[in-house]
C-alpha positions in Angstrom: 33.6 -32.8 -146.0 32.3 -31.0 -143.0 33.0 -32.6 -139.9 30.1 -33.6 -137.0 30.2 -33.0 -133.6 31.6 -36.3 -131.6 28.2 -36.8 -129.1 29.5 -38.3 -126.0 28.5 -41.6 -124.7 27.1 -41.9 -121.0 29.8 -42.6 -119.1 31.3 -39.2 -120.7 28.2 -37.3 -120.0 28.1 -38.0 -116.4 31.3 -37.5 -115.6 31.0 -33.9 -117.4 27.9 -33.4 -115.1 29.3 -34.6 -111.9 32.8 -31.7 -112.7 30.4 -29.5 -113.2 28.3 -30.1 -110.2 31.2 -30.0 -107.8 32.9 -26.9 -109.4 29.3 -25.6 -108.1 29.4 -26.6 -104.9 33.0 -25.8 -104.4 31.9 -22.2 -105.5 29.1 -22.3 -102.8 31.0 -23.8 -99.9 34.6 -23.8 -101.1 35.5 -25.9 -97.6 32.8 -28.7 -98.3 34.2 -32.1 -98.7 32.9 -33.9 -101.8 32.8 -37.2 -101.7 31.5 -38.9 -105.3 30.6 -42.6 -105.6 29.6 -43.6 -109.3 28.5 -47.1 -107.8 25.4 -48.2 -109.6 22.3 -49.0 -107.1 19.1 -49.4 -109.6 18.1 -46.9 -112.0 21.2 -44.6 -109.8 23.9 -43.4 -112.0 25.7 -41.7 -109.4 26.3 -40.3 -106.2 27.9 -37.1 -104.4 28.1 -36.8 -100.6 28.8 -33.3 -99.7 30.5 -32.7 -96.0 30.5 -29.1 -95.4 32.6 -27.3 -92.6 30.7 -27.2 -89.4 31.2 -23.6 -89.1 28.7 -23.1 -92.3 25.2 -21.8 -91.1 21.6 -23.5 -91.5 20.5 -21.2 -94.3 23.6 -21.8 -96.4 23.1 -25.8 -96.0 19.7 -25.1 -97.2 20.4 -23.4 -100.3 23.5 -26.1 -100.7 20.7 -28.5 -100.2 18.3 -26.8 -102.9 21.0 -25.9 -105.1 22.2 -29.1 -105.8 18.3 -30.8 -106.0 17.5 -28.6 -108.4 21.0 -29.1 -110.4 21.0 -33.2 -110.5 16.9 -32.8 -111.2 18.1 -30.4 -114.0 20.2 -33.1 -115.3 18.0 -36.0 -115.2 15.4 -33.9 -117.5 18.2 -32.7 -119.6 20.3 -36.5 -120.2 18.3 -38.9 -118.3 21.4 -39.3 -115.8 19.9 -40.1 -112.6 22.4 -38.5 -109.8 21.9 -38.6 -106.1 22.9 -35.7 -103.8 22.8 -35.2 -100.7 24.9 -32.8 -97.9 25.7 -34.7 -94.9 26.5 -33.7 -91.2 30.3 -33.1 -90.9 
């Protein structure tokens, strides 16, 4: 008998998508400090605080900035898993 697929559950899912979303900031701004908080506030399934170095320019904190909006707005479309990003002053 032909096996199915295990579907993850939630908790799986989201910590899938926040691995992947820090490999992808790590590949943007390998020096960033990620800090990741899966404490629920409201609908909020998680967060990620990124702290990059001060030596990275405006323009790169604005693409980190868009990069990751349109990553954790990719997700919540895709699973539903609501994930807060932000990039913070170092």
């Amino acid at each position: 008998m032909p096996r199915t697929p295990k579907t993850p559950n939630r908790e799986e899912l989201l910590e899938t998508k926040i691995s992947e979303l820090s490999a992808l900031i790590k590949e943007l701004s390998p020096q960033a400090r990620v800090e990741i908080s899966f404490e629920r506030c409201e609908d909020e399934d998680a967060h990620i605080h990124v702290h990059p170095p001060r030596s990275i320019s405006a323009e790169e904190v604005a693409r980190l900035e868009a990069t990751m909006g349109e990553v954790c707005n990719d997700v919540l479309l895709e699973t539903g898993l609501f994930i807060i990003g932000a990039v913070c002053d170092s």
